[in-house]
ZAPA-481437 format. One record per residue (C-alpha): residue number from 0; residue in three letters; x, y, z. Coordinates in Angstrom, 1 decimal, decimal comma. Layout:
BEGIN
+------+------+--------+--------+--------+
| resi | resn |      u |      v |      w |
+------+------+--------+--------+--------+
|  NUM |  ala |      X |      Y |      Z |
...
+------+------+--------+--------+--------+
# end
This chain:
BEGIN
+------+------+--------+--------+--------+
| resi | resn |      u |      v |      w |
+------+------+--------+--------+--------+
|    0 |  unk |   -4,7 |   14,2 |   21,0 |
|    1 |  unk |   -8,0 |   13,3 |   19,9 |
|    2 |  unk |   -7,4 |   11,2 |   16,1 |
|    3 |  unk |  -10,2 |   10,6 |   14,0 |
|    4 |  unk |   -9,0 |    8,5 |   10,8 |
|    5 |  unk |  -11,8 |    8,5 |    8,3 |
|    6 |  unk |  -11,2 |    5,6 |    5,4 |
|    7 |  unk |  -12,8 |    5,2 |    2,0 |
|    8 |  unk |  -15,6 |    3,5 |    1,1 |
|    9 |  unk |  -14,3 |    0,1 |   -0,4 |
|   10 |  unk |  -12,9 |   -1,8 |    2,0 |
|   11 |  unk |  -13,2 |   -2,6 |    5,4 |
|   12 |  unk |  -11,3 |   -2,1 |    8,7 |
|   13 |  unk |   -9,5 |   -4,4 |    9,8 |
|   14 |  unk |   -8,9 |   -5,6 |    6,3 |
|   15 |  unk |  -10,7 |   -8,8 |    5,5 |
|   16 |  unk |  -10,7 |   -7,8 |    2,0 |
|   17 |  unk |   -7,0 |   -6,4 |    1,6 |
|   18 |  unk |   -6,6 |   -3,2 |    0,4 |
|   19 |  unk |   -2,8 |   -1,7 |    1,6 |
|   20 |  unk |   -4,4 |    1,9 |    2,8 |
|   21 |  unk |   -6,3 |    0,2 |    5,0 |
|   22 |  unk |   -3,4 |   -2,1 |    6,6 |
|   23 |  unk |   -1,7 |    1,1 |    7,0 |
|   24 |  unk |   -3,7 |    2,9 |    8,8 |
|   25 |  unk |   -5,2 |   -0,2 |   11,1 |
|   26 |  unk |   -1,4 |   -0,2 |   12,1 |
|   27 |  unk |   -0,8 |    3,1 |   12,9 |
|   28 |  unk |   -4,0 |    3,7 |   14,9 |
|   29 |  unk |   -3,2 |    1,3 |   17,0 |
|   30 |  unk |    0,1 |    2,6 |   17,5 |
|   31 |  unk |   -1,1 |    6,0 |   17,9 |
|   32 |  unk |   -3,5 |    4,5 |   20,8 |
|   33 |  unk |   -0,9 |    2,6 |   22,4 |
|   34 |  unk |    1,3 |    6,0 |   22,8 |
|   35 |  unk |   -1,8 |    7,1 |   24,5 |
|   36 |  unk |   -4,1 |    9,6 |   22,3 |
|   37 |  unk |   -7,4 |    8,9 |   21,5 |
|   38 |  unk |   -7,9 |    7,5 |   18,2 |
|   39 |  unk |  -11,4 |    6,9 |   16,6 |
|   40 |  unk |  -11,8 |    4,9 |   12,6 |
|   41 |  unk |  -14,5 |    5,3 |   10,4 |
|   42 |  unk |  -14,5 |    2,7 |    7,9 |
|   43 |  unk |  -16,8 |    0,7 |    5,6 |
|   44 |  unk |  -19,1 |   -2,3 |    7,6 |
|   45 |  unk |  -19,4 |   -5,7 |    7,2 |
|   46 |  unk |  -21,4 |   -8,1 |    8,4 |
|   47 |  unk |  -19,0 |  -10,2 |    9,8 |
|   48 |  unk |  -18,2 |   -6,5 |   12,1 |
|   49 |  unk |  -19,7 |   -4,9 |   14,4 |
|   50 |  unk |  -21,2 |   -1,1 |   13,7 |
|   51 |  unk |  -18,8 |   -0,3 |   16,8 |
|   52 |  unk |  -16,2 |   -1,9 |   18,9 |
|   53 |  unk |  -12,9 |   -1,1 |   20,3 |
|   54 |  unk |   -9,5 |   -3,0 |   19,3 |
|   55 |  unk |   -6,5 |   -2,4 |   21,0 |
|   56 |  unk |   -7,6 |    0,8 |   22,0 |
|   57 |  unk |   -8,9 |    2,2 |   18,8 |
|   58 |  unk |  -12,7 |    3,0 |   18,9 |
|   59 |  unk |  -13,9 |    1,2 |   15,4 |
|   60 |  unk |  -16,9 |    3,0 |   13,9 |
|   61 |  unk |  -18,6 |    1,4 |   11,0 |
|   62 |  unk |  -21,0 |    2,7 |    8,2 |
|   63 |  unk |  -22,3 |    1,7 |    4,4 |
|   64 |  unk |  -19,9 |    1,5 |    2,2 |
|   65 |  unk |  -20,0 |   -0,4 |   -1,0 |
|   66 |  unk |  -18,2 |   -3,1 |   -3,5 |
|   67 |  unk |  -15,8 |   -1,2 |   -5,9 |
|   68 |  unk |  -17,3 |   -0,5 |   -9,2 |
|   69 |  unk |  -15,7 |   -0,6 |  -12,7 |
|   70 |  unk |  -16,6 |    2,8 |  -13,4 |
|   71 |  unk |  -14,9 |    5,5 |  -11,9 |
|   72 |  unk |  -17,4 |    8,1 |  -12,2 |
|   73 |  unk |  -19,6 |    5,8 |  -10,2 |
|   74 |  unk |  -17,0 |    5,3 |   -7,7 |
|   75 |  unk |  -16,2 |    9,0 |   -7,2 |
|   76 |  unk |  -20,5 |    9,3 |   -6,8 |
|   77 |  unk |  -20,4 |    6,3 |   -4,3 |
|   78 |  unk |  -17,5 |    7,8 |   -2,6 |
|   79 |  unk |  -19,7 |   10,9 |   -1,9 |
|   80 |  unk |  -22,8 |    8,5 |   -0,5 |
|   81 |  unk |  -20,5 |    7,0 |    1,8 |
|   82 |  unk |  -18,7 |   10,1 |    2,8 |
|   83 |  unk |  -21,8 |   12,5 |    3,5 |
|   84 |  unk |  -22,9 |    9,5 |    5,6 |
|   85 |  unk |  -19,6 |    9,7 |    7,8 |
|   86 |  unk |  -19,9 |   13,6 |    8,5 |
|   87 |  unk |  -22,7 |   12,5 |   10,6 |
|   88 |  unk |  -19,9 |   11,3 |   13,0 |
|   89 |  unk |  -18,0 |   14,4 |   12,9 |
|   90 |  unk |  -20,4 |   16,5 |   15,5 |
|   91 |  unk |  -17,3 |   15,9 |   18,1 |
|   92 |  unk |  -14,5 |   18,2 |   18,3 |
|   93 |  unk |  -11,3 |   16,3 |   16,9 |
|   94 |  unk |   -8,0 |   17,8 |   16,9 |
|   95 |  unk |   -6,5 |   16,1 |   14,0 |
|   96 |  unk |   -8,7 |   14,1 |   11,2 |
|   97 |  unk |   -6,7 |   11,5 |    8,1 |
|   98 |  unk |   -8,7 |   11,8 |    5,6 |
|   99 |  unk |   -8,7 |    9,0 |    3,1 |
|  100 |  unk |  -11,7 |    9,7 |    0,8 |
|  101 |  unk |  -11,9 |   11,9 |   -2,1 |
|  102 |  unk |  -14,6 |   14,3 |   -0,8 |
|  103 |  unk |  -14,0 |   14,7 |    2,9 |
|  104 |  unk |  -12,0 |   17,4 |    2,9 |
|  105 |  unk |  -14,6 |   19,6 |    1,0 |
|  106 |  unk |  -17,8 |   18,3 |    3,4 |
|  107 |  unk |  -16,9 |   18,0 |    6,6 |
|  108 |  unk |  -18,1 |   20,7 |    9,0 |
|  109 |  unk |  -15,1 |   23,5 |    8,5 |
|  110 |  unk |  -13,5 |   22,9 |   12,0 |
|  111 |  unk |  -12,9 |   19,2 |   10,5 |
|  112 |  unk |  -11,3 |   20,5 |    7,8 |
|  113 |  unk |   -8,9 |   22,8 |    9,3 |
|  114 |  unk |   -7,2 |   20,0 |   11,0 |
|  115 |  unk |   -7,4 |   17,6 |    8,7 |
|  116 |  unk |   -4,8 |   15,9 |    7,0 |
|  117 |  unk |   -5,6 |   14,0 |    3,1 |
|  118 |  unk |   -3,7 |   11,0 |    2,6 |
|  119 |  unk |   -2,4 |   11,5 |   -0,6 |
|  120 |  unk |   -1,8 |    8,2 |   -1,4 |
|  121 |  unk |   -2,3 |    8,4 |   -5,4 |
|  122 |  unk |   -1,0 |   10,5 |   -8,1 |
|  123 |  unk |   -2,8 |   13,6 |   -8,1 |
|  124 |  unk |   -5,2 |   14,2 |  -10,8 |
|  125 |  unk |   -6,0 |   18,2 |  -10,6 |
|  126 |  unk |   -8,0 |   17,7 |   -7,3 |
|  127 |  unk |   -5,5 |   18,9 |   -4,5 |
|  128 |  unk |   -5,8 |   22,4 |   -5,3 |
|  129 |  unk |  -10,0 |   21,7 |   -3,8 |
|  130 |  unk |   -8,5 |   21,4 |   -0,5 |
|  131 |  unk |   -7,6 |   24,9 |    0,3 |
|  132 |  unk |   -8,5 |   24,6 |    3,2 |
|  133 |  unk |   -7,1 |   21,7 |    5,2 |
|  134 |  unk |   -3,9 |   21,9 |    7,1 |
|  135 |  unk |   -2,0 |   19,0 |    5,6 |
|  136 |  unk |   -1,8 |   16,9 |    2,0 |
|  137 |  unk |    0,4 |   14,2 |    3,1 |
|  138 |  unk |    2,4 |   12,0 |    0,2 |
|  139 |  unk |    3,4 |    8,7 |    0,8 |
|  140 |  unk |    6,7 |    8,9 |   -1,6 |
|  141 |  unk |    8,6 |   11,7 |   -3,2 |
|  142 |  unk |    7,4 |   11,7 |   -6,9 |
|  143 |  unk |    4,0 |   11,9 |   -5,0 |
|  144 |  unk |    5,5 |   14,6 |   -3,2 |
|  145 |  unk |    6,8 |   16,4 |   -6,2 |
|  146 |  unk |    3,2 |   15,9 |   -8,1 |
|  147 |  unk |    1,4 |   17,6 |   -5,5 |
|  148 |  unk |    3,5 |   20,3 |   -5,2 |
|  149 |  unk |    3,4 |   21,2 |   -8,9 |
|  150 |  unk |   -0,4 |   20,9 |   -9,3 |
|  151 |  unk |   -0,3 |   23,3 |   -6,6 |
|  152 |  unk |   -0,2 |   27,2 |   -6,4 |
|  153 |  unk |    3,0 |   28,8 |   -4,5 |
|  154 |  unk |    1,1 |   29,3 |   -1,2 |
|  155 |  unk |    0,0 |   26,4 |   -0,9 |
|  156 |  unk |    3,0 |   24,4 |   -1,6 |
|  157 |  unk |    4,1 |   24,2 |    1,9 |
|  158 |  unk |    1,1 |   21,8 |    3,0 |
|  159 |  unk |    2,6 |   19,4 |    1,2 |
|  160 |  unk |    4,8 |   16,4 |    3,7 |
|  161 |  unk |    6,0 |   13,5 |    2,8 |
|  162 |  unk |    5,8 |   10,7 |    5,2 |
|  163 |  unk |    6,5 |    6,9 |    3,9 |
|  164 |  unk |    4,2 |    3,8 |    4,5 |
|  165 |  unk |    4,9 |    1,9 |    7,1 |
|  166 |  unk |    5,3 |   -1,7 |    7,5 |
|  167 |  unk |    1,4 |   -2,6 |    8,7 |
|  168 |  unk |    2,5 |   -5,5 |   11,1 |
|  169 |  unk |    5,4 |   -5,7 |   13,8 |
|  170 |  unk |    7,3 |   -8,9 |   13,0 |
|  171 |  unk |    7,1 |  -11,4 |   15,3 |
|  172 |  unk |   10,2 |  -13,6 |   14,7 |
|  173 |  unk |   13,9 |  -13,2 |   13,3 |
|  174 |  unk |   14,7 |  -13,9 |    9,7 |
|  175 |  unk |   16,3 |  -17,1 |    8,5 |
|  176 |  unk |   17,7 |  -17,4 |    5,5 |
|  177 |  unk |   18,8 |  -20,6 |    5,8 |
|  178 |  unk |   15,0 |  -21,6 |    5,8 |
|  179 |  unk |   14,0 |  -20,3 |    2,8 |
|  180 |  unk |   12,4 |  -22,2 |   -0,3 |
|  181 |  unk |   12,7 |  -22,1 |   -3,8 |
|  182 |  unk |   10,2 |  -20,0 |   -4,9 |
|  183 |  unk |    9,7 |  -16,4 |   -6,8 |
|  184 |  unk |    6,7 |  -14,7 |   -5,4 |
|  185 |  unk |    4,3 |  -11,9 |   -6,0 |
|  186 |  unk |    1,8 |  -10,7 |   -4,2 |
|  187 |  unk |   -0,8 |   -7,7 |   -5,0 |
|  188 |  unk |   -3,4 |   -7,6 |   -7,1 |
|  189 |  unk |   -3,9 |   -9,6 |  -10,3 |
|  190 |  unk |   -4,4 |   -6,3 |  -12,8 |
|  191 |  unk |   -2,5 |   -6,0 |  -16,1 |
|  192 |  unk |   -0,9 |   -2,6 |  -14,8 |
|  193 |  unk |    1,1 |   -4,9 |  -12,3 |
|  194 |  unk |    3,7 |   -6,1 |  -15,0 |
|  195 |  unk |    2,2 |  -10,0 |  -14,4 |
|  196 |  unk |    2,4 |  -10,1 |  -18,0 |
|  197 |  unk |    5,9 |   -9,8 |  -18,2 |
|  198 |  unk |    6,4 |  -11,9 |  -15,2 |
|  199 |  unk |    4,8 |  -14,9 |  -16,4 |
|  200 |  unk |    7,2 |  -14,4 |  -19,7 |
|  201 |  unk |   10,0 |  -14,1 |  -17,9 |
|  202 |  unk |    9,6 |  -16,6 |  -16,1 |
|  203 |  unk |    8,4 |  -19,1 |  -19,0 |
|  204 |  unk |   12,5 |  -17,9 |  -20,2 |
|  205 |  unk |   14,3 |  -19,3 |  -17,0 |
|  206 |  unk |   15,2 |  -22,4 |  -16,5 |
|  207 |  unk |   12,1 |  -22,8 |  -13,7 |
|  208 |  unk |   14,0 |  -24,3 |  -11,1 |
|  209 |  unk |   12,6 |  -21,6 |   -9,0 |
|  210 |  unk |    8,3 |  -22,3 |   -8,3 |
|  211 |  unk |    6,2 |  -19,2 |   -9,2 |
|  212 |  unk |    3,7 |  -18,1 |   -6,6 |
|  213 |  unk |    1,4 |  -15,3 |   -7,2 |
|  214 |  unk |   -0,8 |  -14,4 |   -4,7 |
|  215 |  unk |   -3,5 |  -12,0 |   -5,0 |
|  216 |  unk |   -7,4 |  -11,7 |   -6,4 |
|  217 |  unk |   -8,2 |  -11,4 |   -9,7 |
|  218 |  unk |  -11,8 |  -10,6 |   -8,9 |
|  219 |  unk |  -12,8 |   -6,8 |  -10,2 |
|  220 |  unk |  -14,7 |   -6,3 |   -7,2 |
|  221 |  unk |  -11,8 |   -6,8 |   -5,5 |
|  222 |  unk |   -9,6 |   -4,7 |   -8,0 |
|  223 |  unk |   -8,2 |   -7,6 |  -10,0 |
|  224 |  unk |   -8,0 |   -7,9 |  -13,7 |
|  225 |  unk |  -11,2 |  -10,1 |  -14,2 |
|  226 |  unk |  -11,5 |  -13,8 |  -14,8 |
|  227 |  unk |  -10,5 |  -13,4 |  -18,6 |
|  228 |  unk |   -7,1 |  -11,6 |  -18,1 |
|  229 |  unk |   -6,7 |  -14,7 |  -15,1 |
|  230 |  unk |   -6,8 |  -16,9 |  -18,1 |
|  231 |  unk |   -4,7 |  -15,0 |  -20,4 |
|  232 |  unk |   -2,1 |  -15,6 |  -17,6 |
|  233 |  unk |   -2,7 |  -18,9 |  -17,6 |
|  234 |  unk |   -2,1 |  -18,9 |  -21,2 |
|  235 |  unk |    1,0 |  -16,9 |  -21,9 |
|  236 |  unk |    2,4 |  -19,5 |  -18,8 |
|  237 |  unk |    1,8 |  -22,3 |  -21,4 |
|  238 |  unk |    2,1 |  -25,2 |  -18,9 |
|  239 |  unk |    4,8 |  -23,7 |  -16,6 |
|  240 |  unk |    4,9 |  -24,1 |  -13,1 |
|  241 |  unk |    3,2 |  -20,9 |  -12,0 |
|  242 |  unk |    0,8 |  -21,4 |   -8,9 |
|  243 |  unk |   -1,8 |  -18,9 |   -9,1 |
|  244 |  unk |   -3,3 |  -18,5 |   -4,9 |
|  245 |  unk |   -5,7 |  -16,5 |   -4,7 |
|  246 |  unk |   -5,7 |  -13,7 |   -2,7 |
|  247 |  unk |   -4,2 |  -13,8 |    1,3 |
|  248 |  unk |   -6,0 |  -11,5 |    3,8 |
|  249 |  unk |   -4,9 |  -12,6 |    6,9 |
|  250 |  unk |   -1,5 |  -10,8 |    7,9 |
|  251 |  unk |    0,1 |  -14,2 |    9,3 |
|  252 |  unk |   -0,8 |  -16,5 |    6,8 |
|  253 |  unk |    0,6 |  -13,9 |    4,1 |
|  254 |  unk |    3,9 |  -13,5 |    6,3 |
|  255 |  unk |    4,2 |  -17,1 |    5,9 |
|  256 |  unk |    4,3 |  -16,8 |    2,1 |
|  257 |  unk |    7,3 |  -13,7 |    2,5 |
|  258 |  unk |    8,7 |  -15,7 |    4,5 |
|  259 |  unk |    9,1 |  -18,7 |    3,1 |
|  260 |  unk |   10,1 |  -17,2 |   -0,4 |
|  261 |  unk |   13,6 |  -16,1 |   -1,7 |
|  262 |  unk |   13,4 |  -14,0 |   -4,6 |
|  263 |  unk |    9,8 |  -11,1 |   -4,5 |
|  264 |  unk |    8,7 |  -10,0 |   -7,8 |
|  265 |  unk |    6,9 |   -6,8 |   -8,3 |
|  266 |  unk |    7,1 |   -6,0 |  -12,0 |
|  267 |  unk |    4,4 |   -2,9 |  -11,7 |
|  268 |  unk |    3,8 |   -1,0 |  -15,0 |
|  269 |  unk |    1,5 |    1,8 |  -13,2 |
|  270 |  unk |    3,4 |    4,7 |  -14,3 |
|  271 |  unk |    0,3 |    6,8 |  -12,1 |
|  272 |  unk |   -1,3 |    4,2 |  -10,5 |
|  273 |  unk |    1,6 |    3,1 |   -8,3 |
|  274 |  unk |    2,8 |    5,4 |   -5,5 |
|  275 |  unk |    4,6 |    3,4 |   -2,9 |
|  276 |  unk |    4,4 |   -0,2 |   -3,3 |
|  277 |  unk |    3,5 |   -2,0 |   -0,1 |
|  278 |  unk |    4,1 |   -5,5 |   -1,1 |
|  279 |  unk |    7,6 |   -4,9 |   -1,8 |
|  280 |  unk |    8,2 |   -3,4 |    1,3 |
|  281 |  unk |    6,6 |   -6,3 |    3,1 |
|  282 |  unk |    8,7 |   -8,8 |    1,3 |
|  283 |  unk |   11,9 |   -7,3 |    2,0 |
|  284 |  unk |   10,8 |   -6,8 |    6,1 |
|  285 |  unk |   10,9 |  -11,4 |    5,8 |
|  286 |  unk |   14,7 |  -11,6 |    3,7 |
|  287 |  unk |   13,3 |  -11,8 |    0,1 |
|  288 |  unk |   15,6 |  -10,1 |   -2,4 |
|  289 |  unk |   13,3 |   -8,4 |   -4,2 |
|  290 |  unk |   13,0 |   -7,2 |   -8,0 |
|  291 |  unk |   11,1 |   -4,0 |   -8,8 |
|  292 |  unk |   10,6 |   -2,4 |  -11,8 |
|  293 |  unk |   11,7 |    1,2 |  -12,5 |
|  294 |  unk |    8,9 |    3,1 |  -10,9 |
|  295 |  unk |   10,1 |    6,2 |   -8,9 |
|  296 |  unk |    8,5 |    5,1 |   -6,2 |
|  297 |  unk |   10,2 |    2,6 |   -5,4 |
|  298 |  unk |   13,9 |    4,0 |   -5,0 |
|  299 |  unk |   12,4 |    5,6 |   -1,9 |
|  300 |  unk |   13,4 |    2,3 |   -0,2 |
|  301 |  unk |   14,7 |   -0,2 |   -3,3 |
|  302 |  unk |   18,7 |    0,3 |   -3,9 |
|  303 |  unk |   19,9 |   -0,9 |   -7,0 |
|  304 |  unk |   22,4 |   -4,2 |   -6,2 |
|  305 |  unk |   22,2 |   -2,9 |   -2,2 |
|  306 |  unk |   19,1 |   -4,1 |   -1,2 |
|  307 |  unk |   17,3 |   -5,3 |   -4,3 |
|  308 |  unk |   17,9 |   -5,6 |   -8,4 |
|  309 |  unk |   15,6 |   -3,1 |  -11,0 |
|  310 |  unk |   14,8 |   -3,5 |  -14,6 |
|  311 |  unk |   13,3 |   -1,2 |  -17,1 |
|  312 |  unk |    9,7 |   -1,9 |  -17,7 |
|  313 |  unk |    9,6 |    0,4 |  -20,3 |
|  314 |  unk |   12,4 |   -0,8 |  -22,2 |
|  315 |  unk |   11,9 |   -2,9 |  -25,2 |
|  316 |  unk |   13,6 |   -6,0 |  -23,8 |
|  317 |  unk |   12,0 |   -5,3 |  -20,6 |
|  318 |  unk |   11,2 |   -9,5 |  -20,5 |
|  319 |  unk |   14,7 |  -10,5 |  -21,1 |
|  320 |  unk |   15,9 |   -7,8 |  -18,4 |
|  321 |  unk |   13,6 |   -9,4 |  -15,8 |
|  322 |  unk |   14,5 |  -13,0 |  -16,5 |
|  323 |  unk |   18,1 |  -12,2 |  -16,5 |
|  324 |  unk |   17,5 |  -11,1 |  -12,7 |
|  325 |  unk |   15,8 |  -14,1 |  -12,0 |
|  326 |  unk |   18,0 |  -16,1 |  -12,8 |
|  327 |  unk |   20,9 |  -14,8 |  -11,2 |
|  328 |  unk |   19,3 |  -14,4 |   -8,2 |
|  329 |  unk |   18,7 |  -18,1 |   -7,6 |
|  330 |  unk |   22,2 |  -19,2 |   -9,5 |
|  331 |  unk |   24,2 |  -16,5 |   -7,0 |
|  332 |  unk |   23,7 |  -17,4 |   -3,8 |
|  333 |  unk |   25,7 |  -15,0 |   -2,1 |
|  334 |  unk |   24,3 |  -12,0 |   -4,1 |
|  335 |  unk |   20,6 |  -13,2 |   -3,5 |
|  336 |  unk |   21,2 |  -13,2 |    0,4 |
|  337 |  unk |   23,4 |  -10,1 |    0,5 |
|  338 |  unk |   20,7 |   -8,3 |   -1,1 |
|  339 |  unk |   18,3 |  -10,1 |    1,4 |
|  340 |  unk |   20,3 |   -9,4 |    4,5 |
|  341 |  unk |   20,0 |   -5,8 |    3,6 |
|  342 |  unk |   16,5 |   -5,4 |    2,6 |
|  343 |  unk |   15,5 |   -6,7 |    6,4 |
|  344 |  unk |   16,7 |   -3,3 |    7,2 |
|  345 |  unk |   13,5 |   -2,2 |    6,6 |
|  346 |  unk |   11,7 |   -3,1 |    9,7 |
|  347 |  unk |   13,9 |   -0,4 |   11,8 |
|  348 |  unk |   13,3 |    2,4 |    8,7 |
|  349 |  unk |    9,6 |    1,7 |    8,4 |
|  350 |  unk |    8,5 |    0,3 |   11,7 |
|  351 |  unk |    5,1 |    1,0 |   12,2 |
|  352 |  unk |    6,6 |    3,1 |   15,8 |
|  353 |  unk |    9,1 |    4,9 |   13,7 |
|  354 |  unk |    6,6 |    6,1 |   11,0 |
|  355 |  unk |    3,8 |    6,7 |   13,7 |
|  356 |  unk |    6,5 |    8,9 |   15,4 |
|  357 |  unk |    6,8 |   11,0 |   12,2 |
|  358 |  unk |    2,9 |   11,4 |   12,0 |
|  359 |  unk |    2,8 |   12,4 |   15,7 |
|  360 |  unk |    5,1 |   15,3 |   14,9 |
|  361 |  unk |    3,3 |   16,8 |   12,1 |
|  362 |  unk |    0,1 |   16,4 |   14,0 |
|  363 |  unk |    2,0 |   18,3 |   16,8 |
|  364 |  unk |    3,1 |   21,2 |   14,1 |
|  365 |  unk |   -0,8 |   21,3 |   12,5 |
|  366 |  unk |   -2,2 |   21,9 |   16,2 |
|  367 |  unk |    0,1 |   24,9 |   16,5 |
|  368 |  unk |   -0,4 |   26,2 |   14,0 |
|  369 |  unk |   -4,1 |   26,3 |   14,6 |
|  370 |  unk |   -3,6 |   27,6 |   17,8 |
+------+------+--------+--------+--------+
# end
């Protein structure tokens, strides 16, 4: 098959800047290429890229993208820039096209569109039912899933698939439990609607003998929060011993952090915002017990006391409920790595193979179905 995988306008490919959409797909199209289809990626460039280039098979093409802005109408008119300058690149017959932007699916030339596939990798907001025409609208977790189909009319429902994120690296060594640290750690953007708020309370309420690591940017070009709600974090930790990073792009040197870490954190308030959660997922691949708050999403792949602890973020003792699991996950040691030695589970479930196998297959069913 002949893949073209067109990403947003934000953030680049591969991704020096983060941005968990495009770790995902840099992943998958190399997998797809090593399984022998020809992939090509459109993504935003850089100056430290190349316009074109070819890694590991996949045929990078690069074009003007931009910083993110604060506003989203901005963004959704940037998004339109960027994206009317991609269709240039769509002259080529491709059999199946990902679509990660907002207005592909309505501008590219109509044979684009019937093959194409949207990453639906946010709540909807009213927009799938544009998209008439494509041949997929692919979720990323079932209450995704369930939100697309009910924005959408009866005939259409049946576009709908949902396929889970992979894992965007392959793991290159076995876990050890026995070498992990005494730390807590988080890692994702520093935005209030990540729950760091109650974190850093919680935390300030155990007995600390735990380090807290949060790792992420808190730069608004980069999605973060802004230097002001840094140092309201700072504040509300009121001397505790919380080490604020910075963000992590490179894969290896984030692993590290997983790996050395024995409880994951990911306290998430984004009732719409959050759809999957990567960072969880990647945590669990290295043997962290993780934490999650009560978002749908995440009991696609967090079991409560199998493979990780939740609390209620919405509840009114939602701090108290999350320090309660901190601390017995580093006072019970046999609970912490039982929940560990099942969360590694996760690199057979969501293998970057596995989940580019379920891809492949739905590609298969879209080209006969245009047949």
């Amino acid at each position: 098959m002949r893949i073209a995988i067109f990403q947003g306008a934000f953030f680049p490919v591969p991704p020096m800047l983060g941005g968990a959409v495009e770790k995902r797909w840099f992943a998958l199209a190399k997998e797809f290429a090593r399984q022998g289809h020809e992939v090509v990626q459109i993504s935003r460039s850089m100056k430290e890229y190349p316009d074109s280039e070819v890694i590991d098979g996949v045929q990078h093409l690069r074009i003007k993208g931009y910083d993110t802005p604060k506003s989203g109408i901005v963004l959704k008119m940037l998004d339109l820039l960027y994206t009317l300058r991609g269709r240039k690149l769509f002259s080529n017959n491709y059999d199946v096209v990902v679509s990660n932007t907002f207005w592909a699916p309505l501008v590219l030339p109509k044979r684009s569109q019937k093959v194409c596939m949207v990453d639906v990798a946010r709540m909807p907001k009213g927009q799938l039912k544009l998209y008439r025409n494509v041949a997929r609208l692919r979720a990323n977790s079932s209450p995704v899933a369930t939100a697309s189909r009910n924005e959408l009319p009866d005939v259409l429902r049946d576009k709908v698939v949902m396929i889970p994120n992979p894992l965007p690296f392959t793991p290159s060594r076995e876990v050890d439990l026995t070498q992990k640290k005494p730390i807590i750690l988080y890692t994702g953007r520093v935005h209030p609607e990540k729950g760091l708020d109650l974190l850093v309370e919680a935390y300030s309420k155990t007995n600390q003998a735990y380090k807290l690591q949060i790792v992420g940017s808190w730069k608004v070009a980069a999605g973060g929060g802004g230097e002001e709600y840094l140092e309201t974090l700072r504040q509300k930790a009121k001397g505790a011993e919380i080490e604020f990073v910075g963000p992590v792009y490179n894969t290896e040197a984030l692993n590290k952090y997983y790996e050395e870490a024995s409880i994951f954190v990911y306290p998430s308030v984004a009732e719409q915002g959050e759809t999957f959660g990567l960072a969880p997922l990647e945590a669990m691949a290295w043997g962290c017990a993780p934490i999650v708050s009560k978002l749908s999403c995440f009991q696609d792949f967090v079991k409560e006391n199998q493979n990780g602890l939740i609390f209620d973020h919405r509840s009114q003792d939602a701090v108290d409920q999350l320090a309660s699991h901190i601390m017995n996950l580093q006072e019970n040691r046999s609970l912490r790595e039982r929940l560990a030695t099942n969360a590694v589970a996760v690199r057979e479930s969501h293998s970057t193979k596995h989940i580019a196998n379920q891809f492949l297959r739905e590609f298969e069913q879209m080209l006969k179905k245009n047949d």
